[in-house]
N, C-alpha and C positions, 0 to 999 in steps of 0.2 A: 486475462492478465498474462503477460507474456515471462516464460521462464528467466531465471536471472543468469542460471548457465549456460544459456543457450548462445553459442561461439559468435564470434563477429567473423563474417564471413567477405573477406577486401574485394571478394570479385562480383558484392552485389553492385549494383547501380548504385550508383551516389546519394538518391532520393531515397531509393528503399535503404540501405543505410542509416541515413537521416531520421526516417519516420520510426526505425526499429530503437535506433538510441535512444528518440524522445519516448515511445512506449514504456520502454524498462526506465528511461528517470522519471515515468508518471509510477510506477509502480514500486520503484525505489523510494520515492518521496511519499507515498502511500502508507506504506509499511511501517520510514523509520519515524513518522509524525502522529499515524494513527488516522489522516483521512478525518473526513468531516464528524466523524463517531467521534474522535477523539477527542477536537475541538468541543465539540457538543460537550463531556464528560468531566472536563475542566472546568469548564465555564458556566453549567447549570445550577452548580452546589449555590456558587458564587449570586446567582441571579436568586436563588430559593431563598437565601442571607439576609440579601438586602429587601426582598418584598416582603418577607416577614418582619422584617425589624422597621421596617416605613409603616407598617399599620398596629403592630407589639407594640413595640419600642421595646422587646425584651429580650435581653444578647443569649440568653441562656436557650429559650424556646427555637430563638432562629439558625444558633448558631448548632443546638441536637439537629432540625432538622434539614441544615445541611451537610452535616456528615453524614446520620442517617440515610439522605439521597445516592452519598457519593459513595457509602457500602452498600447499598442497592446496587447501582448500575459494577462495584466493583462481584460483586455475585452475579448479575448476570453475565458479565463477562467469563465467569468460571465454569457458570451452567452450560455457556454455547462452545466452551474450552476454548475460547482467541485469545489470544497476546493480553498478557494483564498490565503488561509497565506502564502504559499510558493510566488502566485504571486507578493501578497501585500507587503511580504517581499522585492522581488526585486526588485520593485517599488519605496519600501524608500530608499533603498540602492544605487539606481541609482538616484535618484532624487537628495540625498544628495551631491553626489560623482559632481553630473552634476554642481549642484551648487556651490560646493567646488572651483572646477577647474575653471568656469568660473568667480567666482570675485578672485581668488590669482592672475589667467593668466597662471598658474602652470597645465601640463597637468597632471602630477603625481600625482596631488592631487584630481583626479577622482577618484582614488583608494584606498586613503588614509581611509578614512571613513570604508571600508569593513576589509581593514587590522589591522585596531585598534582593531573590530568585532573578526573578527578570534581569534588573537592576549587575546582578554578578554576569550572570550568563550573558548580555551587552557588554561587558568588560572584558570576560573570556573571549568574545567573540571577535575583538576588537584585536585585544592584546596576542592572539595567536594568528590573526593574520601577519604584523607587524612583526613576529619571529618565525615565521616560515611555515607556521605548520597549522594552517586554518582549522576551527573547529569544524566545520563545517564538512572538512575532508574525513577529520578524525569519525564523525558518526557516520556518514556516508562510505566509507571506504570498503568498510568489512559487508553493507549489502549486498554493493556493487562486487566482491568477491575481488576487490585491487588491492586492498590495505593500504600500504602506505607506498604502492607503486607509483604513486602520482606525486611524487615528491621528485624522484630523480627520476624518471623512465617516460612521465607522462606529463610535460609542462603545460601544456595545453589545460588538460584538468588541472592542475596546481592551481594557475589563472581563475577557472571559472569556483573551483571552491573558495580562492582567495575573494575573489568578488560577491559569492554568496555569504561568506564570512562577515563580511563588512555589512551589506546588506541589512541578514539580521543585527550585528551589534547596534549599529545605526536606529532601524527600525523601535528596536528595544528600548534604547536609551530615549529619543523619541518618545515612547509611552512615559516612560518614570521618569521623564519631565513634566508630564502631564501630572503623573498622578501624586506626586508627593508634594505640589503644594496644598492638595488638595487634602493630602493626610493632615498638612503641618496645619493648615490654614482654613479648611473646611468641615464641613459635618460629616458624620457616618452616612448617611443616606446618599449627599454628593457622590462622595467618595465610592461610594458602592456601588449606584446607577453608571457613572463615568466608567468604570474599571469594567463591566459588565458588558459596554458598549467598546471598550477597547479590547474585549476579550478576544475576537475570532478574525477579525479586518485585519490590524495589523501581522498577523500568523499568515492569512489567506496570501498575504503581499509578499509576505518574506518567502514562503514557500512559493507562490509563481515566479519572483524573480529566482530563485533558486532552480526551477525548473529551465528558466531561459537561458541560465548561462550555462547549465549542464548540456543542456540540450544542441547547444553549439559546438561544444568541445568535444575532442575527440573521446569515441569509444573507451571504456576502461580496459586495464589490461586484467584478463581473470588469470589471477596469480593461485590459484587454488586447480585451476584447468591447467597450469604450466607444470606443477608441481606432482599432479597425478601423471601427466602425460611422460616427465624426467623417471617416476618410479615403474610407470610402465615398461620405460625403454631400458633400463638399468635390470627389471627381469628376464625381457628379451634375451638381452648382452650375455645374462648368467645362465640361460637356459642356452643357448648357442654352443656358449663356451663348453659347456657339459656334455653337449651333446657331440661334440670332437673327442 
């Protein structure tokens, strides 16, 4: 996995340039989504839910043992000491859902909590490209060590986060078109197997097109590498100075 501080250097070849940018946006996109583990970690509890409650039919047994799962794998995540947000994430998110379901009696309403989720996060996603400052950039920015240098300094990346931006909203919205008539208008077990089946596909799409249009655009600028390099030179200058 290639470093994230590692300089962009203008006098490689054009190619090796290229192949080194798409590295670090595979490794960026790695990180701030969590990679297939993550995917996996969100979306099991969810699967545990509904195969339990298609052969129970009892919200309480399936809904213990899918939070139960999701403070499993969120403990293994602590034993191996990796990045918990993704865990911690599906921890609340099943904790809620668990909860939800079991005081309505409504097994559908396991779900309901994450499709709201989505359901916003398509709206955020949507409504910050449309005012300049894509989500997409916002999460990405601080890996890539640019922040918010890709607004005025780096249009190119603006572009590609504004297109990845859309991408997901798009994508998102998409799903929770799917899945809420099927909350309003279908059974828990639908509703379950569906949502289960749209768990990792449409993420897998969002995040490759995210990968393509980063991977065209220019280099980020590490603004964290500029800022060490200014307080470097700023020592220099006062050591010089002293030393006359």
């Amino acid at each position: 996995m290639p470093s994230f501080d590692k300089p962009t250097d203008h006098r490689m070849p054009q190619d090796a340039q290229s192949a080194d940018s798409r590295s670090v946006t595979e490794a960026a996109l790695f990180e701030a989504f969590g990679g297939v583990r993550g995917m996996v970690e969100t979306t099991v509890p969810g699967l545990v839910f509904v195969a339990i409650y298609t052969v129970k039919r009892d919200i309480h047994v399936a809904a213990i043992a899918a939070l139960g799962l999701s403070l499993v794998l969120g403990l293994a995540r602590l034993v191996r000491k990796d990045t918990l947000k993704h865990a911690f994430s599906g921890v609340f998110g099943v904790a809620f859902g668990a909860v939800f379901a079991m005081m309505s009696g409504d097994a559908k309403n396991f779900y309901l909590p994450g499709m709201l989720y989505s359901l916003g996060l398509a709206i955020a996603y949507i409504v910050s490209s449309i005012v300049g400052y894509p989500l997409m950039g916002l999460i990405l920015g601080p890996v890539f060590k640019e922040n918010l240098s890709w607004r005025t300094r780096n249009p190119g990346r603006k572009v590609a986060y504004t297109k990845a931006s859309w991408a997901w909203g798009l994508i998102l919205l998409a799903k929770s078109a799917i899945l809420f008539p099927l909350y309003w208008w279908g059974d828990a077990t639908q509703l379950g197997w569906v949502k289960v089946a749209l768990g990792i596909p449409p993420m897998l799409l969002s995040v490759y097109l995210t990968w393509i249009f980063l991977s065209k655009a220019p280099p980020p600028i590490d603004v964290f590498a500029e800022m060490e390099a200014a307080e470097q030179a700023e020592r220099e200058a006062k050591a010089n100075a002293a030393a006359r």
